[in-house]
N, C-alpha and C positions, 0 to 999 in steps of 0.2 A: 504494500500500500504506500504512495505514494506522501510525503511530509516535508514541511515546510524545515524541521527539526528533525534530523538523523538523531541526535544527542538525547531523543526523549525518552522515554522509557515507562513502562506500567509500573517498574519497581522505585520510581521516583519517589521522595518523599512528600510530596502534594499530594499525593493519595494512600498514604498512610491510614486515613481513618474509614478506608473503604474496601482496601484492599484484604483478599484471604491471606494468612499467616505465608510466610517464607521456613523453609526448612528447620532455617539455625532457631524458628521461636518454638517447632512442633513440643521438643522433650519438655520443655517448662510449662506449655500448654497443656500438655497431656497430665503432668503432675499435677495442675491448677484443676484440673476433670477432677482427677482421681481424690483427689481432698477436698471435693464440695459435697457437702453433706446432703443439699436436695437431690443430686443426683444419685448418691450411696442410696438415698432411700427412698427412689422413684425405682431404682432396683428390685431393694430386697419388698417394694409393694407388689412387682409384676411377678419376681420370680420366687420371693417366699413367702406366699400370700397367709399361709398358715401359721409363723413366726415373725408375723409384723411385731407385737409386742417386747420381740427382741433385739428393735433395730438398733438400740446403742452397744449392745455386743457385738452385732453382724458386720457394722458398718464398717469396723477397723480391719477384720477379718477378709472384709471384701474386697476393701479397700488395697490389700496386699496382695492377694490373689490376683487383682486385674493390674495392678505394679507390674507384679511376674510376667503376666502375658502382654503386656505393651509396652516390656523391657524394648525390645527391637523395633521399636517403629520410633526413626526418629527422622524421618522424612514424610512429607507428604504424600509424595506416592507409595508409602510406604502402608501408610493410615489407608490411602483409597485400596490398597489391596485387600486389607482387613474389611472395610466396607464392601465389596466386591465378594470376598466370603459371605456377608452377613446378608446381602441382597440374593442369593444364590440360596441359600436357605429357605429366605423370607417365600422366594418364588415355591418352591418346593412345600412349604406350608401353609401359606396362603392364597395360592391360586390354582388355578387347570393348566400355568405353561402361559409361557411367555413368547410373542413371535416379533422377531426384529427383521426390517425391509430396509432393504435401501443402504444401509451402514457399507455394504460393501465395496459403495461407490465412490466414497469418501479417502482424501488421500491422506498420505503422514507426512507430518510436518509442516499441515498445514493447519490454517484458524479458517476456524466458521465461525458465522453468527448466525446460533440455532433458533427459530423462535416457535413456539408449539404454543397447543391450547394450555388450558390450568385447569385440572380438573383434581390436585393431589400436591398439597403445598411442599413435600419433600419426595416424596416419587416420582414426579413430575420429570425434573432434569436426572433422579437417581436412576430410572430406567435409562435415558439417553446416556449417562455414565456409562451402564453395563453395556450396554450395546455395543459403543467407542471401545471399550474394556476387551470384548470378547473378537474386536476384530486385530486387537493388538495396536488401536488408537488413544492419545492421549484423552484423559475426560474433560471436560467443561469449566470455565470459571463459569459460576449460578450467580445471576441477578436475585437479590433477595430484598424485602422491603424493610427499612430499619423497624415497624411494626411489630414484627417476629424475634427484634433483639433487645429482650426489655429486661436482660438478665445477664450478669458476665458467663453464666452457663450456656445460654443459647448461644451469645457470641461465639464463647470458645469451640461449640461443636458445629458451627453453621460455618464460620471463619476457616476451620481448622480442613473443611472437606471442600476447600475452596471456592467457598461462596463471598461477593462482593456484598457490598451496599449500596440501595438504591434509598435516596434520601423521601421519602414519602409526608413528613411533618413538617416541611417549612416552608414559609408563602414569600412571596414577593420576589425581590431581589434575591434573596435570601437561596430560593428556590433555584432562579434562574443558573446563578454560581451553582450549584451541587449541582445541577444538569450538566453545564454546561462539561464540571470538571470530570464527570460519570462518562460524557460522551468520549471525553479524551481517555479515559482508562480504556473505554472499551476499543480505540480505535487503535491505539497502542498494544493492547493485548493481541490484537487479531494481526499485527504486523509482526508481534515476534511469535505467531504461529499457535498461539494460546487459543483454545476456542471458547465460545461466550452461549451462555443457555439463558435467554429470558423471556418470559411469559407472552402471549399474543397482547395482555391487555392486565393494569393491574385487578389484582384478587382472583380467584376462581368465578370461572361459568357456573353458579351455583342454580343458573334455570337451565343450564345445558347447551346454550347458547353460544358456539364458540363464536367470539366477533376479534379484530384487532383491530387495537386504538391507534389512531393515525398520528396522537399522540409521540407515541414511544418512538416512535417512525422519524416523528419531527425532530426528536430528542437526540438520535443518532448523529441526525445532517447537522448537528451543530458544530460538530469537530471540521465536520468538512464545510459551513458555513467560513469556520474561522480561516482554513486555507485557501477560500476563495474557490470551493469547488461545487459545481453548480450538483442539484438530487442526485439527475439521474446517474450522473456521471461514479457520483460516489456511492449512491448504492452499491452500482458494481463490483466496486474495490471491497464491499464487506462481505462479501461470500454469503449471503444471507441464504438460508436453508429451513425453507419451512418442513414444521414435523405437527404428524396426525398422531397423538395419543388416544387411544382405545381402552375401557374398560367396561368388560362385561356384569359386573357390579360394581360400585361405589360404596365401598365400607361407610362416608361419610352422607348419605341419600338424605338419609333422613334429618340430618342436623341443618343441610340444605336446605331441606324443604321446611322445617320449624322456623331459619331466619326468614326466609322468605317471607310466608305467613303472617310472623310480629313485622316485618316492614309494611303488609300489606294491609294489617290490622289498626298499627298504631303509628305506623309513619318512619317509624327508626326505629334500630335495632343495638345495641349496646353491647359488645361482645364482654365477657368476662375478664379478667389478665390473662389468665392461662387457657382460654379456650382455644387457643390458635395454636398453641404444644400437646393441648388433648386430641385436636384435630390432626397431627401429625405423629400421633402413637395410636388413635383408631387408624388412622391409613395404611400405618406399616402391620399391624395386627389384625384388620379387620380383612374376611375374606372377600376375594376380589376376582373371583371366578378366571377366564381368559383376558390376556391383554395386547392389543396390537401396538406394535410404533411401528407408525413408517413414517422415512426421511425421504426428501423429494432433494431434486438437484438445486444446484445453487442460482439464484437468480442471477438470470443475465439480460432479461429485456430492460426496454429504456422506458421507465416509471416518471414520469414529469414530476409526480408528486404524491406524498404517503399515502391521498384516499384512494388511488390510481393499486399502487403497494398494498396498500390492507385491504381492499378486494382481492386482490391477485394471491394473497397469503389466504384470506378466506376460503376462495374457492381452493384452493390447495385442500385444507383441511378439510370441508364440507364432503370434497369427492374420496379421501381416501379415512375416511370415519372409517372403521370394521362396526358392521353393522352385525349386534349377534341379536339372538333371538327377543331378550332383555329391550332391547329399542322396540323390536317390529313388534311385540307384543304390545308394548305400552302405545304404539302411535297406529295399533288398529290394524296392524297387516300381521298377512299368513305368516307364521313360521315355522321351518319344518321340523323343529324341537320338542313337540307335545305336546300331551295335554297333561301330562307330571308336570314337564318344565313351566309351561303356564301356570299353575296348581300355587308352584311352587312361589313366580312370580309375584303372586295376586297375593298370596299367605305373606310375602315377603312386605308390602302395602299396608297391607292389614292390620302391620306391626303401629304403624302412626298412628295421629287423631283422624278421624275422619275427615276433618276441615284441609287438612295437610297434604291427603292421598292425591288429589289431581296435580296438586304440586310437586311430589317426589314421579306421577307417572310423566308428566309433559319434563320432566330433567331428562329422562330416558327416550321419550318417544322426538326429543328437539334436532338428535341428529338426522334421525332418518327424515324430518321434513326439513331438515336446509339440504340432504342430499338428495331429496326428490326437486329442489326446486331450482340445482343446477342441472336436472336431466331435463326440463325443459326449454 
């Protein structure tokens, strides 16, 4: 990619307060995990659910144990391995299988800028990971919203699996500078071959509705704003790569469809502190049936301008949704699944208030109608 500034760099100190951790900081971060106590005993909640009572004896105990096996990782890619075991699991016990498309196509040594729907606030770019992972590609730096770092815990484990910051709470000027200086990390990252994962649009499609904000688009051309380089042009230069995420259940449906409901009810919705960390421990635990990713080639037509771009991304995702039974059921069409799987479905609805249920099915039934309505 083309700069005005060879000397610049993503590892600059102007973005220190946004950038994932550097190798030399993993061992000391990892130590800072291992001796926080909400984390010792967010633990021994999930995995000694029977001996919570004895979490001030377990903690130090655990605490040692997980020293011992995270002696060795004192690199970053050393930790995404570990993660890369943990997601390899996850698959095996929480889903039917996992299918990745497209990865093949992709080259080494080179950055992309991935951008996909959000349907899964930490599987999201972890599946695009494994994908890179399994082809022997490096993983992703992850766009995350400072929203989700409201805790030196969250930092440390969001930072540490190379995730950025994207500044989400500051208005004005204020705002424009943390764009502006986001757009240069990410313009920087993709020229020294780093690739970049962020969302089509901020938050999850929580009605199902993948759309991209023309927004984050605009947010991009600001680096190439500053060298005088006109959309289309630089578009080009970011390898940009839209990616179709598929999930044939949604561990989080239902909590979906409850905000929706209090927004539609009372206007607003008021998340809790930690509902957005429950929301990313029901995703990685909760069962998620089959899941597709597929990756499309990199853009290279000439986009005048982002809403030109976030159609062009849309239909991308709209046509290559995996459409499994789960959708066509909920949005009224055949499926050749059953009448168990339907059964199964409907019991699965069943589960919410009543007031709720259209809203958890139109979540599922949303792709199969934005993909019928580019077959017209």
């Amino acid at each position: 990619m083309n700069s005005d500034n060879i000397a610049e760099s993503s590892s600059d100190a102007r973005f220190d307060a946004i950038r994932p951790y550097r190798d030399d900081e993993v061992s000391q971060v990892i130590s800072r995990i291992l001796s926080d106590e909400s984390f010792l005993s967010s633990i021994i909640r999930f995995q000694f659910k029977r001996f919570r009572f004895l979490g001030a004896v377990l903690r130090p105990f655990i605490s040692y144990k997980l020293r011992r096996k995270f002696a060795h990782v004192t690199t970053v890619a050393a930790f995404q391995d570990y993660v890369a075991k943990f997601m390899e699991n996850m698959i095996k016990s929480t889903t039917d299988g996992v299918s990745f498309e497209g990865f093949e196509k992709l080259k080494k040594d080179q950055g992309y800028l991935f951008i996909s729907n959000h349907r899964d606030i930490a599987l999201d770019p972890a599946f695009i990971d494994l994908g890179l992972h399994r082809c022997g590609l490096d993983t992703v730096r992850i766009a995350i919203g400072d929203n989700l770092l409201r805790t030196q815990l969250a930092t440390d484990l969001m930072k540490l699996n190379q995730s950025f910051v994207v500044d989400r709470s500051s208005k004005g000027r204020e705002l424009l500078s943390s764009l502006a200086t986001l757009s240069d990390y990410i313009r920087l990252s993709l020229s020294e071959g780093h690739s970049i994962w962020i969302a089509q649009r901020e938050g999850r499609a929580k009605d199902g509705n993948d759309l991209t904000d023309p927004a984050i688009l605009k947010m991009f051309h600001l680096a190439g704003r500053k060298h005088k380089i006109p959309f289309n042009e630089y578009i080009r230069q970011l390898n940009i790569v839209p990616v179709a995420i598929s999930y044939e259940y949604d561990p989080g449906d239902a909590d979906k469809a409850h905000e929706l409901f209090m927004k539609e009810r009372d206007g607003t919705y008021e998340k809790s502190n930690l509902e957005d960390i429950e929301s990313i421990v029901n995703g990685i635990r909760g069962y998620k049936g089959r899941i597709t990713v597929r990756v499309g080639d990199p853009v290279t037509q000439n986009f005048e301008n982002a809403e030109e771009l976030a159609a062009y991304i849309d239909s991308y995702i709209h046509q290559n949704y995996k459409l499994y039974p789960s959708n066509l059921i909920a949005a009224g069409e055949k499926s050749d699944a059953g009448g168990n799987y339907e059964s199964a479905f409907n019991e699965r609805l069943s589960r919410v208030p009543p007031e709720e249920q259209k809203l958890m099915r139109n979540y599922y039934a949303r792709p199969v109608q934005n993909a019928r309505a580019k077959e017209l």
